[in-house]
N, C-alpha and C positions, 0 to 999 in steps of 0.2 A: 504493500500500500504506500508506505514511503517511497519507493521510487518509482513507483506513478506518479505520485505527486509532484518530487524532485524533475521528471524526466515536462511534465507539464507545466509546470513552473520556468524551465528551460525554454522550453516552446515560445509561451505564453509572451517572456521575456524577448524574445527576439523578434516575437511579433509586431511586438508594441516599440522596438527598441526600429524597425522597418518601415514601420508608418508612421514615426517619429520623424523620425531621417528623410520619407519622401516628403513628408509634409511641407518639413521647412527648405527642404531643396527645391521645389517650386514655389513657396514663398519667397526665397532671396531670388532665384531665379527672375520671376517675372517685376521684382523690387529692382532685378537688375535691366530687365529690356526696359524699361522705362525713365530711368536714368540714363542709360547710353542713349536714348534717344532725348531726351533735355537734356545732355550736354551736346550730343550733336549739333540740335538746336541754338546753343549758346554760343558753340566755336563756330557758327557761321554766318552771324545775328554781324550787323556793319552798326559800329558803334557812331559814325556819320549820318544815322537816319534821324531826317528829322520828324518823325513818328512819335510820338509822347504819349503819354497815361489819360489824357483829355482827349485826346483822338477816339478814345473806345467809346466815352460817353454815349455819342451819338449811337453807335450798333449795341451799347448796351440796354439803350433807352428804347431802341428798339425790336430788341429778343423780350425786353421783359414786357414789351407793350402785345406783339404778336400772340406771346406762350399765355399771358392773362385773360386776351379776350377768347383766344381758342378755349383756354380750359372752362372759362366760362360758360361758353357758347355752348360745350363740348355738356359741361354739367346738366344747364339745363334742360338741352334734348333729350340726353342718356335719362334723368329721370321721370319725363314725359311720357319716353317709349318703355322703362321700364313697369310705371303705372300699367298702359296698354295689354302689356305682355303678362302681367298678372293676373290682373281682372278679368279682360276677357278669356273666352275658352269658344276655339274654334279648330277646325277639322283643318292637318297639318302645320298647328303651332309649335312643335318642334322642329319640322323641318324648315322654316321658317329661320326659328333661330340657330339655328346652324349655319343657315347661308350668311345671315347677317352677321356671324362672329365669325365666318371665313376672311369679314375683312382687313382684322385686326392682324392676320397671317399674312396681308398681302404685301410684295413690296411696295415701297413708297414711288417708285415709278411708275408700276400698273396702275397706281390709283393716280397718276398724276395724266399718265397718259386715258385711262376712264374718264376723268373730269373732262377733257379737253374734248373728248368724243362726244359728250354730252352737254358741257357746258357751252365751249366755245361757241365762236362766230360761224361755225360752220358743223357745228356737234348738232347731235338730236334737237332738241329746244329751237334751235336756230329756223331749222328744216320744216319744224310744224305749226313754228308762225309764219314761215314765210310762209307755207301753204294756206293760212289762215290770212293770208294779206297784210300782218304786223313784222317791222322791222326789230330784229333784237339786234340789241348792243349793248353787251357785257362786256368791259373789261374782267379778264378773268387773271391778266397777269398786275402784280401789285398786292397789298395787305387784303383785298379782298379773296382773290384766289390762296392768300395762306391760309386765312383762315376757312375760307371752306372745303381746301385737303383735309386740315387738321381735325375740321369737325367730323367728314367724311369716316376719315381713319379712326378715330377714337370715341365717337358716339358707342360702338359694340362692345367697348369694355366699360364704358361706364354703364351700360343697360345692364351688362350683366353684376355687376358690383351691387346695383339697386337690389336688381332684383330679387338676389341673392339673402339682402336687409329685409326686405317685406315678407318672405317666407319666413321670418325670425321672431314677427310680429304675432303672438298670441292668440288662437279664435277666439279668447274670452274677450279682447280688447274690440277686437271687431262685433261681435254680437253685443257691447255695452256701449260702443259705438251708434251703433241697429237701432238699439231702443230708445239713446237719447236723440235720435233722431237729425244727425250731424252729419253732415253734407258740407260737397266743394273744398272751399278753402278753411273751413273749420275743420272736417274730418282730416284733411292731409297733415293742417297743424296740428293736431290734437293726438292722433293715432299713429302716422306716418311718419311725419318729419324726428321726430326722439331717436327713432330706428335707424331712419336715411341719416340724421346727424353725426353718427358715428363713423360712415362708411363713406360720406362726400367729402370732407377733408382731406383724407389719404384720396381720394378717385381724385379730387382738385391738385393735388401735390404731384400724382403719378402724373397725368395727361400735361400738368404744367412742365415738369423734368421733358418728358417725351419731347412735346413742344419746340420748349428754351433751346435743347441742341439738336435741333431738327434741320437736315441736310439737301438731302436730293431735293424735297419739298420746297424749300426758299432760294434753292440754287435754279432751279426749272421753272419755280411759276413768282419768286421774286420781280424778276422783266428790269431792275436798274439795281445799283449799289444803294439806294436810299433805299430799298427795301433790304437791306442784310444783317445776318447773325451773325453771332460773334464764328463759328464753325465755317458758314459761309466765305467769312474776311479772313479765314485761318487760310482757307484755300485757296482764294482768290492772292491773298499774299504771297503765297509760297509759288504757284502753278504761273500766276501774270506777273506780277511785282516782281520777284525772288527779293523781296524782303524781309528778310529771316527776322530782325530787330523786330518789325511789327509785328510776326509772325508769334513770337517770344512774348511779347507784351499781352497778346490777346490770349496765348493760353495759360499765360499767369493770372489773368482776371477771369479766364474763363473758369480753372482750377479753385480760384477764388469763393464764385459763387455757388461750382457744383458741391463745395461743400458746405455752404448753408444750404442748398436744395438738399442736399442727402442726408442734413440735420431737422429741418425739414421733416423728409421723408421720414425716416423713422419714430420722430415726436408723432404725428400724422399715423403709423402701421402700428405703435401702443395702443393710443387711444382707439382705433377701429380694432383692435384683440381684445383691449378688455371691454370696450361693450360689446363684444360679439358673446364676451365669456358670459354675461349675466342672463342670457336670456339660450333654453336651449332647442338645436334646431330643431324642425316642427318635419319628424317624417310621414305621420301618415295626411289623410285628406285633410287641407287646412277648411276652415268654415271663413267665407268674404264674403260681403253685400255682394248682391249680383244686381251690375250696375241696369239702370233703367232713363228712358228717355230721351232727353239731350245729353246725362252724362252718360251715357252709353255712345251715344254717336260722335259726343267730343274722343272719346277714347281712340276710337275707330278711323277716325281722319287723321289722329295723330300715329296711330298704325299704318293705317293706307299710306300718308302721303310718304313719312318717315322711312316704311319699309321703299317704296318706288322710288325714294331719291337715292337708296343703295344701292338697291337692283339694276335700275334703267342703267347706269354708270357704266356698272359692270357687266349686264347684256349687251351693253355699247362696244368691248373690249372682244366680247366673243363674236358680235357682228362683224365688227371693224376688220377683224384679222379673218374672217373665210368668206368677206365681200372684196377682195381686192382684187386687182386683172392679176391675171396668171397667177394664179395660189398657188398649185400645185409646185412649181419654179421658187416662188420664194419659200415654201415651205421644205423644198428639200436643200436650199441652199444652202454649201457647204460651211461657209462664215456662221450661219446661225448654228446647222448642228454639232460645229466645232466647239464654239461659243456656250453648247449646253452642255457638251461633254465635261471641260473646262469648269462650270455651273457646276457640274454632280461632282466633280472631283473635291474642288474645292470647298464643298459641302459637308462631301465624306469625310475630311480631315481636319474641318473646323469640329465638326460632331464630335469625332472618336477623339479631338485633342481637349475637347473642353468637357467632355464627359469624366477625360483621366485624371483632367485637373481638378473638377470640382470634388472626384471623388476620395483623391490622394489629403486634401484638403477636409473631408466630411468625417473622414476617417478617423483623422487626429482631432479636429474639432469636438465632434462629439465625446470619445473621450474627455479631453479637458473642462468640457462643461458638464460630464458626468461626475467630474471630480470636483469640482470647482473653482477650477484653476482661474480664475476672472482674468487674471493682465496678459495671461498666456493666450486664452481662449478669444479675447478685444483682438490681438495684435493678428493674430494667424485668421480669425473670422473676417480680419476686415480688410482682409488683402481680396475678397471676392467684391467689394465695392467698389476698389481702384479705376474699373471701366467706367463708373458711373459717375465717378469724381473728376477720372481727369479727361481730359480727351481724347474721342477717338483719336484725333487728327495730331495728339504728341505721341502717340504710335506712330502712326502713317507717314509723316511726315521724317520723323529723328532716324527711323530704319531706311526713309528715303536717301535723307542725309548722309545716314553712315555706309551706304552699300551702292552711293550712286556713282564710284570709281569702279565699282567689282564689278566685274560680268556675272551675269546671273543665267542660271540657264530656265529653260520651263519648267524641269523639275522643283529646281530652287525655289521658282517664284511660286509654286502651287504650293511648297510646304509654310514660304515666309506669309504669303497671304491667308490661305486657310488657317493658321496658328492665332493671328493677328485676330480672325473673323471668331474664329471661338472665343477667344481674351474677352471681345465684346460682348460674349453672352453668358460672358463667367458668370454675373451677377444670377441672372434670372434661373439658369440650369442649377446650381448653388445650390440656393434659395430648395430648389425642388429634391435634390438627391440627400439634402444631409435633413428633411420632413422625414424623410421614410426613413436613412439610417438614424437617425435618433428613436423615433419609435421600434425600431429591432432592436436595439442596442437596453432599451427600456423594458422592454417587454420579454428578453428573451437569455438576456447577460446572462442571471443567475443558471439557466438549462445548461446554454452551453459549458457554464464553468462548471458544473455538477457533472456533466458529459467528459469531461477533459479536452474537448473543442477547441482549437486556436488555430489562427491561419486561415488557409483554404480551406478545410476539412469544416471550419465552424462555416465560414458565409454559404457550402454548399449544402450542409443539412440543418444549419438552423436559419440564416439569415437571404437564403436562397427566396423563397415563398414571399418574403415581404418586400424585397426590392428589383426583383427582377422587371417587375411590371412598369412601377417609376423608373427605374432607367431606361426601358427601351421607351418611355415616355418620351423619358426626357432627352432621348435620343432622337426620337422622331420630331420634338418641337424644333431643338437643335438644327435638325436640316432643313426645316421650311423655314427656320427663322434667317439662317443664311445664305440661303437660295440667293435672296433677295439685299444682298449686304455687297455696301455699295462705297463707303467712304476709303478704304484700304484698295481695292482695287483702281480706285480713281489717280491715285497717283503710280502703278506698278502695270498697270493695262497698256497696251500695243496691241499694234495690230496681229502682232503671232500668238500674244498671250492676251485670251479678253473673258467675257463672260456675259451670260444675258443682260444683267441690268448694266453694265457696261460696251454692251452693244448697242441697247434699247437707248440710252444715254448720246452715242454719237450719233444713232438713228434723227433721235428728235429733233438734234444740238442742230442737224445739217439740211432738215426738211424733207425727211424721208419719209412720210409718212404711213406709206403702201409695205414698206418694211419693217415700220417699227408696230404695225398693227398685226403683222404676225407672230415678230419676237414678243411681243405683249402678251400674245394671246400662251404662247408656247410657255413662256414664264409663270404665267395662271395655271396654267394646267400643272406645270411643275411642281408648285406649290401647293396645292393644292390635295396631291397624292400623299405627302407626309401629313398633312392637315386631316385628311378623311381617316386616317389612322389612327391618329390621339383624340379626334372626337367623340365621347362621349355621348349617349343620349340625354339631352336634358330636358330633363323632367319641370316642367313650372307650373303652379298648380294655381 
């Protein structure tokens, strides 16, 4: 019995002494690509620019103007539509909501290239008042078209955030609602809003972050430099200018604010945990008024129009691309299925390199905070934040910098880029694989140590069943989310090395329209096959 114990104790030991070691090897690790890349940035910054700290003002004045009314905007539709989608009950309301959260999976060039099909001077809308004998004339490039990508793209996650709150809400509330006889804007305040209270702050925090460093969207439908972000002028610096100094300046201020956004954020992800904690969720049939009259028809308009201004966009995207002359030609052209190849490669490698990391990472984490290691567990947890603090673009840029003497081959540039495009989704994959490894690790410590479990031998017969599922989750979100990942290849793309949304990009940039309505379409569909995978049926009752 002693030396079982001895020979486990050993194991045990080296297990922990392995996931130790990888832990923080990818912690100095990626502390260190991002350092070589600001100092990159520093050695090549012209101390002769006369570019100064008051220069940002203006692009800072307006990111924080654009990301506020979007989130705004963004809030009060998502809670509109999520009203809609609770109350009523009608024949294929989940499939419905499915489509409408496929948007949040899309890239930000399919939606920007949908808008344009739809909105513009020459999109749907255009076509059916001309018919109608009314001239439209939208400007669609300027703060008006930012902010209506921005609503476009993230009205689907804040509907589901709501609605997610109003399932949480009590039938007793609702039935004493009922009989005090509280309608409109008393029932939302009285019964509704206490619930939604909890969970709009963080929805307003997340959509305003999204927003604030938002790229392809202000770089395509911006139309001058008076409309740019701080991300925008990172690029536009570095790509036109070669203004390194500026370059420097803005992602110091940009670094700046992403970390009161992600101070922020977290104040904001407390508060929606612990009111989510006081109230518990409501699995079986919930009991709600069932609306009647005009509120039933106000509901209904805000469904009808809400869902069509998704849909049409995005039916515009599937029309667009198999109505153009000669499809069948541009649809087998080699540029594009190079360009997807290139697309699934670089997908592959962002996935399997940010699934290793977060879970090399989850691994030690958990531990430490089973132990409660607090300063250990702050320092190693918060190196998954790093992409949301600093900028994409002091990646993309400083590896620019440092590798723009070296020949790189195709190989290289698939591994430097795909590595980079996972970094970006450290935070969110994170987040999802070390929920399930802390729940195994809770639930199941004591079996395997009673078992003599350690190593491989423990994650394949005791921690097997509880993570398998979330990671090929989080694998599959992983590749639609980088399908569509666009600010890393912007500065590393040519013509021998590209990718869809990097196609799609010189497509539009050069007036190609007839071409970029396939790659569009090709992209969608892309995306869309790892999406059909991780969706869930959801249930809204």
């Amino acid at each position: 019995m002693l030396k079982f114990i001895h020979s486990f104790t050993i194991k045990e030991n080296f297990s922990r002494f392995l996931a130790r070691y990888s832990a923080w090897s990818v912690y100095g690790i990626i502390v260190a690509i991002y350092a070589m890349s600001l100092f990159a940035l520093m050695a090549h910054r012209q101390d002769d620019s006369m570019w100064s700290v008051s220069d940002v003002l203006p692009i800072l004045k307006y990111s924080f103007l654009q990301a506020g009314l979007s989130a705004v905007l963004t809030c009060m539709l998502g809670v509109l539509l999520a009203r809609a989608f609770f109350y009523l009950d009608f024949i294929g309301k989940s499939y419905l909501y499915k489509i409408l959260s496929f948007v949040w999976a899309l890239p930000s060039l399919v939606v920007i290239f949908a808008l344009i099909g739809f909105w513009g001077n020459s999109g749907w809308i255009a076509a059916f008042l001309q018919w109608l004998g009314i001239e439209w004339q939208f400007q669609l490039y300027g703060l008006q078209g930012i902010l209506l990508a921005h609503v476009f793209f993230n009205v689907p996650l804040v509907t589901k955030y709501c609605v997610e709150s109003l399932t949480l809400i009590p039938s007793s509330q609702h039935r004493l609602a009922a009989q005090m006889n509280l309608k409109g804007w008393s029932y939302f305040k009285i019964v509704e809003l206490p619930m939604l209270s909890g969970t709009l702050p963080y929805a307003f925090a997340n959509v305003f972050l999204i927003c604030f460093t938002s790229f392809p969207i202000v770089l395509m439908l911006g139309g001058s430099p008076k409309y740019s972000t701080l991300e925008v002028a990172i690029y536009q610096a570095v790509t036109f200018e070669f203004d390194f100094a500026k370059a420097v300046i803005l992602i110091m201020v940009q670094l700046a604010v992403g970390i009161l956004l992600q101070l922020l954020m977290d104040f904001t992800t407390k508060y929606a945990f612990n009111n989510a904690k006081q109230y518990t969720p409501v699995v079986d049939m919930i009991w709600k008024p069932n609306p009647m009259g005009w509120q039933k028809k106000g509901l209904q308009i805000v469904l009808l129009l809400q869902s069509l201004l998704i849909i049409l966009p995005l039916t515009s995207v599937v029309w667009s691309g198999i109505s153009v002359s000669n499809f069948s030609e541009r649809l087998l052209n080699s540029a594009l299925w190079e360009a997807a190849w290139f697309s699934f490669l670089l997908s592959l490698i962002a996935s399997c390199s940010v699934l290793f990391i977060a879970y090399l990472l989850a691994l030690e984490t958990r531990q430490l905070a089973f132990k409660h290691q607090k300063w250990q567990y702050g320092i190693l947890n918060g190196v998954a934040t790093y992409p949301l603090i600093l900028p994409v673009f002091l990646l993309a840029v400083g590896l620019f910098l440092l590798l723009m003497d070296v020949e790189l081959s195709t190989l290289h540039l698939l591994w430097l880029v795909g590595i980079c495009n996972g970094l970006t989704l450290l935070p969110y994959i994170y987040r999802l694989i070390f929920a399930a490894m802390w729940h195994s690790l809770t639930a199941q410590d004591k079996l395997a140590r009673s078992l003599g479990l350690s190593g491989f031998r423990r994650w394949w017969i005791v921690e097997k069943n509880y993570l398998i599922r979330p990671l090929i989750g989080a694998f599959a979100l992983a590749m639609s989310s980088s399908l569509g990942s666009f600010a890393v290849i912007a500065f590393f793309g040519s013509p021998d090395f590209s990718s869809l949304p990097y196609l799609l990009y010189q497509q539009l940039g050069s007036y190609r329209t007839e071409d970029a309505a396939v790659t569009a379409l090709v992209l969608m569909l892309f995306t869309l096959l790892p999406f059909l995978f991780i969706a869930q049926k959801e249930k809204i009752k």
